[in-house]
matplotlib code that plots the C-alpha trace (Angstrom):
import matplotlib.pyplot as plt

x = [-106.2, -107.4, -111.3, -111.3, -108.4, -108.3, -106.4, -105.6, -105.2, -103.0, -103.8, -100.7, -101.5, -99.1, -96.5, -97.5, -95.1, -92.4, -90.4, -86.8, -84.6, -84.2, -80.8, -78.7, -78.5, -81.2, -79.1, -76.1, -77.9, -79.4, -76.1, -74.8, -77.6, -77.4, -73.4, -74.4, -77.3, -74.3, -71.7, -74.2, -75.5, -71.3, -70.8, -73.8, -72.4, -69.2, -70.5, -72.6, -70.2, -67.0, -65.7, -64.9, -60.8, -61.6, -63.8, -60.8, -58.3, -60.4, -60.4, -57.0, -55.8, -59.0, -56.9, -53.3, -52.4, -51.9, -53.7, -50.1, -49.0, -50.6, -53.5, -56.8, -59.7, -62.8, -64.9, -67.9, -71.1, -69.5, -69.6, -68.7, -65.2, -62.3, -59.5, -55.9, -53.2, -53.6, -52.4, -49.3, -50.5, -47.4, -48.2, -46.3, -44.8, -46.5, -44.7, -46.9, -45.0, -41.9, -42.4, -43.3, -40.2, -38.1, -35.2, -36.6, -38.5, -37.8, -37.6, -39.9, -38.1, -38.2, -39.9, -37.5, -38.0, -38.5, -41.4, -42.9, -42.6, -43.9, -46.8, -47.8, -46.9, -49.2, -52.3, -52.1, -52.6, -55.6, -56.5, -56.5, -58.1, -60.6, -61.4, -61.3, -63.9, -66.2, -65.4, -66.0, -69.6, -70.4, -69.6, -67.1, -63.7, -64.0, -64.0, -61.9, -58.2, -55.5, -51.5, -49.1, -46.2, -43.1, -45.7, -48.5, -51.7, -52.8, -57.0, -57.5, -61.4, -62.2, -64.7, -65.4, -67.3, -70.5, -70.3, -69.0, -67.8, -68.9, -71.0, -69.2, -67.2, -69.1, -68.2, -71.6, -70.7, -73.0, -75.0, -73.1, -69.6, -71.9, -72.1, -68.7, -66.8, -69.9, -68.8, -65.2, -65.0, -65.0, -62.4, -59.5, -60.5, -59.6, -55.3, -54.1, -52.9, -53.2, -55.3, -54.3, -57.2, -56.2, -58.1, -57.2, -59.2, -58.7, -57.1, -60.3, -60.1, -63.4, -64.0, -63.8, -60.7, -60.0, -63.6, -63.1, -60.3, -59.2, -57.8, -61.0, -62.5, -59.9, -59.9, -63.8, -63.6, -61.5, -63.4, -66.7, -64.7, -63.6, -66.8, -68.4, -66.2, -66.7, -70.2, -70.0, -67.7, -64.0, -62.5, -61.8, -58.5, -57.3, -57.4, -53.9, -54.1, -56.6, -55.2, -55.9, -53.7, -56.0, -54.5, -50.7, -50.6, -52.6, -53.0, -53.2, -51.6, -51.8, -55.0, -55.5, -59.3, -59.5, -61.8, -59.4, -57.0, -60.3, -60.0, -60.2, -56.7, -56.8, -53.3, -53.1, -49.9, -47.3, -46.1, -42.5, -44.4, -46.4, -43.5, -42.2, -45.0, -44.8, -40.9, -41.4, -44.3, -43.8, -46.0, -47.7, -46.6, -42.9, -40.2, -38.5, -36.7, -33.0, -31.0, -28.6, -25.4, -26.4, -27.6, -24.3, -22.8]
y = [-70.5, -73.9, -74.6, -76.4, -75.4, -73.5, -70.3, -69.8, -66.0, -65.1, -62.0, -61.0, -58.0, -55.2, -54.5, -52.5, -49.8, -50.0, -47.2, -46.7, -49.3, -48.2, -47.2, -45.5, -42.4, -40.6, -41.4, -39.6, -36.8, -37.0, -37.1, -34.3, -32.3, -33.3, -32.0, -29.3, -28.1, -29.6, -27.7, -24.2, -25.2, -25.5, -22.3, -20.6, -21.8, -20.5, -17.0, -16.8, -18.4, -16.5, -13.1, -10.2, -11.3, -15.1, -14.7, -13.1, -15.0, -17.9, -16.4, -15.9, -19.6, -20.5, -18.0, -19.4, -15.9, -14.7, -11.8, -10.5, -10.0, -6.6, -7.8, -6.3, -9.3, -8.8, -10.3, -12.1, -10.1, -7.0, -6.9, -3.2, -4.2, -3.6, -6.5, -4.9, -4.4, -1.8, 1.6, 2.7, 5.5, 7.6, 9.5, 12.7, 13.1, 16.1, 18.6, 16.5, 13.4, 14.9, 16.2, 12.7, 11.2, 9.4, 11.2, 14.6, 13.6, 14.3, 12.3, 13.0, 14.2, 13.1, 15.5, 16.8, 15.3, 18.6, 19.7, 16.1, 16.9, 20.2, 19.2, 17.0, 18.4, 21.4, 19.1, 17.4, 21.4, 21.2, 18.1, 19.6, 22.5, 20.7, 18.5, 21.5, 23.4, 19.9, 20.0, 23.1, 23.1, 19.9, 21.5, 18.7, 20.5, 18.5, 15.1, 15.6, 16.9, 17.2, 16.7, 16.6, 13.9, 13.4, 10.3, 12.4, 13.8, 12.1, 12.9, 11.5, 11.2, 10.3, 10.5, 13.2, 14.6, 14.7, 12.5, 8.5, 7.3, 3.5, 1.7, 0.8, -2.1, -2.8, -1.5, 0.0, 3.1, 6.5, 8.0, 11.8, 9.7, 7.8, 11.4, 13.0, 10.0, 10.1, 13.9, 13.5, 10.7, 11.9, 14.6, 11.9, 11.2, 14.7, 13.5, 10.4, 9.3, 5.9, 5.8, 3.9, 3.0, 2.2, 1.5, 1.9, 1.1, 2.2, 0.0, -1.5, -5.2, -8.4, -10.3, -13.5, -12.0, -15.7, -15.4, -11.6, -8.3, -5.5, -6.7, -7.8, -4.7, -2.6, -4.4, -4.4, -0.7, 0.1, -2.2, -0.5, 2.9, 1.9, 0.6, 3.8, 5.8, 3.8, 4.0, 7.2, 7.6, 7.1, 4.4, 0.9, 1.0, 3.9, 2.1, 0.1, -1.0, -1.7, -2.3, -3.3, -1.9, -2.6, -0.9, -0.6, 2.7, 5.2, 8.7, 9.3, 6.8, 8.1, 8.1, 4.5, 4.9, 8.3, 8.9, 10.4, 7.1, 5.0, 6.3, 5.9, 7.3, 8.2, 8.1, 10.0, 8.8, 10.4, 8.9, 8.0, 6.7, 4.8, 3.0, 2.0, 0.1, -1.9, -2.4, -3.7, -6.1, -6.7, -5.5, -7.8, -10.6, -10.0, -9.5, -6.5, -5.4, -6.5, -7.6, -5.4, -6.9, -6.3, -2.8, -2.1, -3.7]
z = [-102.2, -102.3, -101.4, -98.3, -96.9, -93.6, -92.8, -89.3, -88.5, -85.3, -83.4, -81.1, -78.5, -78.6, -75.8, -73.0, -72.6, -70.1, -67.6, -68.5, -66.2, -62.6, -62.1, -58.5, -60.6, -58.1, -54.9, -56.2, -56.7, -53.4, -51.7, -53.4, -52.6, -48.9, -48.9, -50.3, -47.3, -44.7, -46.1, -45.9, -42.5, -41.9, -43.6, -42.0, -38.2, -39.1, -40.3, -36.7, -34.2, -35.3, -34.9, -37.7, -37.2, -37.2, -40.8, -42.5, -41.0, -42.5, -45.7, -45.7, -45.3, -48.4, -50.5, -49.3, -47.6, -44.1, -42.7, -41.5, -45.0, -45.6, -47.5, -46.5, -47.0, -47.6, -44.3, -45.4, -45.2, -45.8, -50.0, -49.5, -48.2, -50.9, -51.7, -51.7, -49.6, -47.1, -46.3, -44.9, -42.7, -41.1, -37.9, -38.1, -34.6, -32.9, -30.3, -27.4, -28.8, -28.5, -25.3, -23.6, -24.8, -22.4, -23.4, -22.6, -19.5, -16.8, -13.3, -10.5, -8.3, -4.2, -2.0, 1.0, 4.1, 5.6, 3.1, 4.2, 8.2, 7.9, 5.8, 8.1, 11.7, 9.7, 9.0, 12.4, 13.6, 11.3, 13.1, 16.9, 15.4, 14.0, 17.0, 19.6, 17.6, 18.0, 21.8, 22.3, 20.6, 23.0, 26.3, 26.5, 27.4, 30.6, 29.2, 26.1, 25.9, 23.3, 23.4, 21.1, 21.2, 19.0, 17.7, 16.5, 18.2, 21.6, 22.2, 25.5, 26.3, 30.1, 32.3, 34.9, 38.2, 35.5, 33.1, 32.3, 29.3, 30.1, 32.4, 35.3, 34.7, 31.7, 27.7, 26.8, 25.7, 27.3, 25.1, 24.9, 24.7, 21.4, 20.1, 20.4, 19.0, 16.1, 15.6, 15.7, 13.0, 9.7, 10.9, 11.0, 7.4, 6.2, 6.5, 5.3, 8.9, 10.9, 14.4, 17.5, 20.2, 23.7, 25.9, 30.1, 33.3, 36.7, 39.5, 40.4, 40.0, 39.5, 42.1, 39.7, 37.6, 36.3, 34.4, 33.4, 34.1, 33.8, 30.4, 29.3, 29.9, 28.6, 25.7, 24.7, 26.2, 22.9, 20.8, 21.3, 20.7, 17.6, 16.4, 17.2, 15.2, 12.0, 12.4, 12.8, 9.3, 9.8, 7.3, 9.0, 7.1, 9.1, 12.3, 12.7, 16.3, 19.4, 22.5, 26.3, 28.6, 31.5, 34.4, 33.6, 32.6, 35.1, 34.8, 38.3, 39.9, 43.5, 43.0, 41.8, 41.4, 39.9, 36.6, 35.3, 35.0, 33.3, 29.9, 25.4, 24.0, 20.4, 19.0, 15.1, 14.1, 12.3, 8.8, 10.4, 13.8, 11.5, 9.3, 12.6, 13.3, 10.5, 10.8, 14.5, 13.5, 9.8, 6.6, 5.5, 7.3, 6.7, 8.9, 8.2, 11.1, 10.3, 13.2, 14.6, 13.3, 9.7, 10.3, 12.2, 8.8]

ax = plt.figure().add_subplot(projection="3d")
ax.plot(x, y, z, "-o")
ax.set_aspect("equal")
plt.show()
Protein backbone atom coordinates (compact mmCIF):
# COMPACT_ATOMS: atom_id res chain seq x y z
CA UNK A 1 0.00 0.00 0.00
CA UNK A 2 1.06 3.32 -0.86
CA UNK A 3 1.63 6.08 2.13
CA UNK A 4 -1.03 8.52 1.69
CA UNK A 5 -3.32 6.77 0.04
CA UNK A 6 -6.88 6.13 1.48
CA UNK A 7 -8.74 2.89 1.71
CA UNK A 8 -12.35 3.19 1.99
CA UNK A 9 -13.93 0.14 3.80
CA UNK A 10 -17.77 -0.68 2.97
CA UNK A 11 -19.85 -2.27 5.57
CA UNK A 12 -23.13 -3.82 4.02
CA UNK A 13 -25.89 -5.11 6.62
CA UNK A 14 -27.01 -8.60 6.15
CA UNK A 15 -30.54 -9.46 4.80
CA UNK A 16 -33.25 -9.79 7.25
CA UNK A 17 -34.85 -13.01 6.73
CA UNK A 18 -37.92 -13.35 4.77
CA UNK A 19 -41.35 -15.84 5.07
CA UNK A 20 -41.70 -18.21 2.10
CA UNK A 21 -44.04 -16.34 -0.67
CA UNK A 22 -47.79 -16.36 0.14
CA UNK A 23 -49.48 -18.59 -2.00
CA UNK A 24 -53.78 -19.84 -2.29
CA UNK A 25 -52.44 -23.22 -1.14
CA UNK A 26 -54.32 -22.58 2.45
CA UNK A 27 -57.77 -21.89 0.85
CA UNK A 28 -57.80 -25.21 -0.90
CA UNK A 29 -57.26 -26.87 2.06
CA UNK A 30 -59.90 -24.99 3.69
CA UNK A 31 -62.48 -25.88 1.23
CA UNK A 32 -61.80 -29.37 1.33
CA UNK A 33 -62.06 -29.40 4.84
CA UNK A 34 -65.40 -27.53 4.81
CA UNK A 35 -66.81 -30.51 2.15
CA UNK A 36 -65.67 -32.64 4.18
CA UNK A 37 -67.82 -31.31 7.73
CA UNK A 38 -70.90 -30.70 4.87
CA UNK A 39 -70.74 -33.98 3.49
CA UNK A 40 -70.78 -35.65 7.47
CA UNK A 41 -73.39 -33.08 8.51
CA UNK A 42 -75.22 -34.63 5.06
CA UNK A 43 -74.35 -38.01 6.07
CA UNK A 44 -75.21 -37.52 9.70
CA UNK A 45 -78.97 -36.06 8.51
CA UNK A 46 -79.39 -38.88 6.43
CA UNK A 47 -78.50 -41.52 9.24
CA UNK A 48 -81.27 -39.57 11.59
CA UNK A 49 -84.00 -38.62 9.17
CA UNK A 50 -84.33 -42.05 7.36
CA UNK A 51 -85.70 -45.29 8.14
CA UNK A 52 -83.83 -48.90 8.61
CA UNK A 53 -85.32 -49.79 4.68
CA UNK A 54 -84.41 -46.27 3.36
CA UNK A 55 -80.47 -46.67 4.75
CA UNK A 56 -80.05 -50.01 2.84
CA UNK A 57 -81.89 -49.11 0.06
CA UNK A 58 -79.29 -46.19 -0.02
CA UNK A 59 -76.60 -48.47 0.30
CA UNK A 60 -77.75 -50.43 -2.35
CA UNK A 61 -77.80 -47.86 -5.18
CA UNK A 62 -73.72 -46.56 -3.54
CA UNK A 63 -72.92 -50.26 -4.34
CA UNK A 64 -74.81 -50.45 -7.90
CA UNK A 65 -77.37 -53.19 -6.40
CA UNK A 66 -81.00 -53.31 -5.66
CA UNK A 67 -82.28 -54.46 -2.37
CA UNK A 68 -84.74 -56.84 -4.40
CA UNK A 69 -81.88 -58.88 -5.66
CA UNK A 70 -81.48 -61.12 -2.60
CA UNK A 71 -78.55 -59.36 -1.18
CA UNK A 72 -78.75 -58.74 2.49
CA UNK A 73 -76.94 -55.07 3.26
CA UNK A 74 -75.47 -54.20 5.99
CA UNK A 75 -77.60 -50.96 7.51
CA UNK A 76 -75.37 -48.40 8.87
CA UNK A 77 -74.98 -48.45 12.54
CA UNK A 78 -75.47 -51.96 12.82
CA UNK A 79 -71.54 -53.32 12.30
CA UNK A 80 -72.97 -56.60 13.54
CA UNK A 81 -75.00 -57.07 10.28
CA UNK A 82 -73.45 -59.70 7.80
CA UNK A 83 -73.10 -58.91 3.75
CA UNK A 84 -74.46 -61.93 1.68
CA UNK A 85 -77.31 -62.99 0.05
CA UNK A 86 -80.03 -64.08 2.20
CA UNK A 87 -81.69 -67.24 3.14
CA UNK A 88 -84.17 -69.20 1.33
CA UNK A 89 -86.45 -70.26 4.24
CA UNK A 90 -89.20 -72.93 3.04
CA UNK A 91 -92.31 -73.15 5.24
CA UNK A 92 -93.27 -76.77 5.33
CA UNK A 93 -97.09 -76.65 4.94
CA UNK A 94 -98.71 -77.76 8.25
CA UNK A 95 -102.18 -79.86 8.49
CA UNK A 96 -103.78 -76.18 9.68
CA UNK A 97 -102.50 -75.00 6.26
CA UNK A 98 -104.03 -77.56 4.50
CA UNK A 99 -107.13 -77.44 6.11
CA UNK A 100 -107.78 -73.54 5.23
CA UNK A 101 -107.27 -74.18 1.74
CA UNK A 102 -109.85 -72.92 -0.62
CA UNK A 103 -110.13 -76.05 -2.18
CA UNK A 104 -111.12 -77.97 0.86
CA UNK A 105 -113.18 -75.32 2.48
CA UNK A 106 -116.09 -75.34 2.69
CA UNK A 107 -119.03 -72.74 1.99
CA UNK A 108 -121.12 -71.32 4.78
CA UNK A 109 -123.91 -72.44 4.33
CA UNK A 110 -127.57 -70.19 4.42
CA UNK A 111 -129.56 -70.71 7.51
CA UNK A 112 -133.25 -71.98 6.67
CA UNK A 113 -135.73 -69.51 6.78
CA UNK A 114 -137.63 -71.56 9.28
CA UNK A 115 -134.55 -71.87 11.89
CA UNK A 116 -134.53 -67.86 11.37
CA UNK A 117 -138.53 -67.38 12.16
CA UNK A 118 -138.37 -69.59 14.97
CA UNK A 119 -135.43 -68.07 16.48
CA UNK A 120 -136.86 -65.01 16.52
CA UNK A 121 -140.70 -65.53 17.10
CA UNK A 122 -138.68 -67.49 20.33
CA UNK A 123 -136.65 -64.44 21.55
CA UNK A 124 -139.56 -62.04 21.02
CA UNK A 125 -141.27 -64.71 23.78
CA UNK A 126 -138.24 -63.83 25.80
CA UNK A 127 -139.07 -60.29 25.10
CA UNK A 128 -142.86 -60.39 26.62
CA UNK A 129 -141.54 -62.49 29.20
CA UNK A 130 -139.17 -60.23 30.08
CA UNK A 131 -141.34 -57.14 30.07
CA UNK A 132 -144.28 -58.81 31.98
CA UNK A 133 -141.93 -59.77 34.87
CA UNK A 134 -140.97 -55.72 34.97
CA UNK A 135 -144.82 -54.95 34.95
CA UNK A 136 -145.68 -57.06 37.23
CA UNK A 137 -142.97 -55.95 39.90
CA UNK A 138 -144.41 -52.22 39.25
CA UNK A 139 -148.05 -52.83 39.98
CA UNK A 140 -148.49 -51.66 36.44
CA UNK A 141 -150.73 -54.40 34.71
CA UNK A 142 -153.20 -51.67 34.44
CA UNK A 143 -151.25 -49.30 32.38
CA UNK A 144 -149.14 -51.60 30.40
CA UNK A 145 -150.31 -54.50 27.98
CA UNK A 146 -148.71 -56.90 25.53
CA UNK A 147 -149.93 -58.30 21.90
CA UNK A 148 -148.49 -60.08 19.58
CA UNK A 149 -149.03 -59.18 15.68
CA UNK A 150 -147.76 -60.89 12.55
CA UNK A 151 -145.27 -57.55 12.79
CA UNK A 152 -143.61 -58.27 16.01
CA UNK A 153 -144.49 -57.43 19.72
CA UNK A 154 -146.99 -54.45 20.30
CA UNK A 155 -146.44 -52.94 24.22
CA UNK A 156 -149.12 -50.58 24.49
CA UNK A 157 -148.68 -48.16 27.68
CA UNK A 158 -151.81 -45.89 28.50
CA UNK A 159 -153.16 -44.20 31.09
CA UNK A 160 -155.91 -45.29 33.49
CA UNK A 161 -158.58 -44.52 36.36
CA UNK A 162 -155.16 -43.86 38.66
CA UNK A 163 -152.50 -42.95 36.90
CA UNK A 164 -151.51 -40.50 33.53
CA UNK A 165 -148.86 -41.03 31.45
CA UNK A 166 -148.55 -37.05 30.42
CA UNK A 167 -149.66 -33.90 31.59
CA UNK A 168 -152.79 -33.07 30.11
CA UNK A 169 -152.28 -31.81 26.81
CA UNK A 170 -148.79 -31.34 27.46
CA UNK A 171 -145.54 -34.09 26.84
CA UNK A 172 -144.02 -34.01 30.23
CA UNK A 173 -143.77 -37.32 30.92
CA UNK A 174 -145.18 -38.58 34.93
CA UNK A 175 -142.78 -39.57 37.09
CA UNK A 176 -143.86 -43.62 37.47
CA UNK A 177 -144.36 -43.54 33.44
CA UNK A 178 -140.24 -41.99 33.73
CA UNK A 179 -139.64 -45.30 35.62
CA UNK A 180 -141.28 -48.06 33.79
CA UNK A 181 -139.92 -46.97 30.38
CA UNK A 182 -136.33 -46.46 32.45
CA UNK A 183 -136.93 -50.31 33.54
CA UNK A 184 -137.98 -51.65 30.31
CA UNK A 185 -135.00 -50.21 28.22
CA UNK A 186 -132.19 -52.22 28.35
CA UNK A 187 -134.55 -55.34 27.84
CA UNK A 188 -135.06 -54.41 23.95
CA UNK A 189 -131.24 -54.48 23.83
CA UNK A 190 -131.03 -58.23 24.71
CA UNK A 191 -132.41 -59.13 20.61
CA UNK A 192 -131.07 -57.52 17.72
CA UNK A 193 -134.65 -56.03 16.75
CA UNK A 194 -135.81 -52.49 15.59
CA UNK A 195 -138.41 -50.33 17.77
CA UNK A 196 -141.27 -48.29 16.45
CA UNK A 197 -142.69 -45.28 18.78
CA UNK A 198 -146.21 -44.05 18.16
CA UNK A 199 -147.55 -41.81 19.69
CA UNK A 200 -151.83 -41.27 19.91
CA UNK A 201 -154.06 -38.69 21.64
CA UNK A 202 -157.59 -38.76 22.43
CA UNK A 203 -160.29 -36.75 20.35
CA UNK A 204 -159.83 -33.81 22.35
CA UNK A 205 -158.87 -30.94 20.07
CA UNK A 206 -156.83 -26.95 21.07
CA UNK A 207 -158.70 -24.28 20.95
CA UNK A 208 -155.92 -22.50 18.72
CA UNK A 209 -155.20 -25.86 16.58
CA UNK A 210 -153.51 -23.54 13.81
CA UNK A 211 -150.71 -22.66 16.63
CA UNK A 212 -150.61 -26.36 18.09
CA UNK A 213 -152.77 -30.12 17.61
CA UNK A 214 -153.31 -33.06 18.14
CA UNK A 215 -150.33 -33.78 15.83
CA UNK A 216 -148.13 -31.72 17.73
CA UNK A 217 -148.76 -33.43 20.67
CA UNK A 218 -148.72 -36.82 19.48
CA UNK A 219 -145.74 -36.25 18.01
CA UNK A 220 -143.56 -34.74 21.08
CA UNK A 221 -145.74 -37.39 23.18
CA UNK A 222 -143.38 -40.04 21.33
CA UNK A 223 -140.42 -37.89 21.29
CA UNK A 224 -140.25 -37.55 25.03
CA UNK A 225 -140.89 -41.49 25.06
CA UNK A 226 -138.17 -42.22 23.12
CA UNK A 227 -135.80 -40.04 24.84
CA UNK A 228 -136.67 -41.66 28.09
CA UNK A 229 -135.85 -44.91 26.95
CA UNK A 230 -132.34 -44.09 25.75
CA UNK A 231 -131.67 -42.45 28.82
CA UNK A 232 -132.73 -45.06 30.46
CA UNK A 233 -130.17 -47.60 28.15
CA UNK A 234 -131.70 -48.70 24.93
CA UNK A 235 -129.35 -47.98 21.85
CA UNK A 236 -130.54 -44.96 19.67
CA UNK A 237 -129.73 -47.15 16.62
CA UNK A 238 -132.48 -49.49 17.60
CA UNK A 239 -135.11 -46.94 17.23
CA UNK A 240 -136.17 -46.81 13.27
CA UNK A 241 -139.30 -44.69 13.44
CA UNK A 242 -141.27 -41.96 15.66
CA UNK A 243 -144.57 -41.11 14.68
CA UNK A 244 -147.64 -38.77 15.38
CA UNK A 245 -150.77 -40.22 14.73
CA UNK A 246 -152.61 -37.71 16.76
CA UNK A 247 -156.14 -38.93 16.87
CA UNK A 248 -156.57 -41.16 13.75
CA UNK A 249 -156.28 -44.23 15.26
CA UNK A 250 -158.50 -44.57 18.62
CA UNK A 251 -158.73 -47.37 20.81
CA UNK A 252 -162.00 -46.72 21.89
CA UNK A 253 -163.55 -44.87 19.43
CA UNK A 254 -167.06 -44.76 20.87
CA UNK A 255 -165.62 -43.39 23.54
CA UNK A 256 -163.67 -40.56 21.81
CA UNK A 257 -162.24 -39.29 25.07
CA UNK A 258 -161.45 -42.47 26.82
CA UNK A 259 -157.74 -42.93 28.49
CA UNK A 260 -157.59 -45.67 27.11
CA UNK A 261 -157.43 -44.14 23.34
CA UNK A 262 -154.46 -41.40 24.64
CA UNK A 263 -151.51 -43.65 24.53
CA UNK A 264 -147.18 -44.69 23.72
CA UNK A 265 -147.25 -47.84 21.34
CA UNK A 266 -144.02 -49.72 21.35
CA UNK A 267 -143.77 -51.72 18.17
CA UNK A 268 -140.51 -54.56 18.37
CA UNK A 269 -140.32 -55.43 14.91
CA UNK A 270 -139.67 -58.55 13.26
CA UNK A 271 -136.48 -58.97 10.90
CA UNK A 272 -138.94 -59.44 7.72
CA UNK A 273 -141.30 -56.42 9.15
CA UNK A 274 -138.24 -54.57 9.37
CA UNK A 275 -136.72 -55.12 5.71
CA UNK A 276 -139.98 -53.98 4.59
CA UNK A 277 -139.49 -50.80 6.09
CA UNK A 278 -136.50 -50.14 4.37
CA UNK A 279 -137.94 -51.46 0.93
CA UNK A 280 -141.00 -48.96 1.26
CA UNK A 281 -138.74 -45.93 2.14
CA UNK A 282 -135.28 -46.84 0.83
CA UNK A 283 -131.91 -47.85 2.75
CA UNK A 284 -129.92 -45.46 2.78
CA UNK A 285 -131.44 -43.13 0.66
CA UNK A 286 -132.10 -45.50 -2.16
CA UNK A 287 -135.00 -46.52 -3.81
CA UNK A 288 -135.49 -50.01 -3.68
CA UNK A 289 -138.88 -50.87 -4.14
CA UNK A 290 -139.12 -51.92 -7.94
CA UNK A 291 -142.19 -51.04 -9.72
CA UNK A 292 -144.64 -53.56 -10.33
CA UNK A 293 -144.10 -54.28 -13.94
CA UNK A 294 -140.58 -55.41 -13.37
CA UNK A 295 -141.44 -57.48 -10.46
CA UNK A 296 -144.28 -59.05 -12.51
CA UNK A 297 -141.27 -59.55 -15.14
Amino acid sequence: MKKGTHTTIIKRGGKKAHHGVHTGAWKVAFADFTLAMMALFMVLWIVGAVSKEERQEIVANLNGTSIFDGTVFSPIGDPAAVVGPAPIVTQQPTEADADSEPEMQEKPQPEPLENVLSRSDRELNELSEAIARITTELNAQGNLSLEKVPQGLRILLQDDDDRVMFERGSAKMTPFFTRLLSELAPVFNRIDNRVLINGHTDAAHYRDSARYNNWNLSGDRALAARTVLEKGGLEAKRVLQVNAMADRMLLDPDHPLSARNRRIEIMVLTQAASETLYQFYGRNGTKVVKPIVERLQ
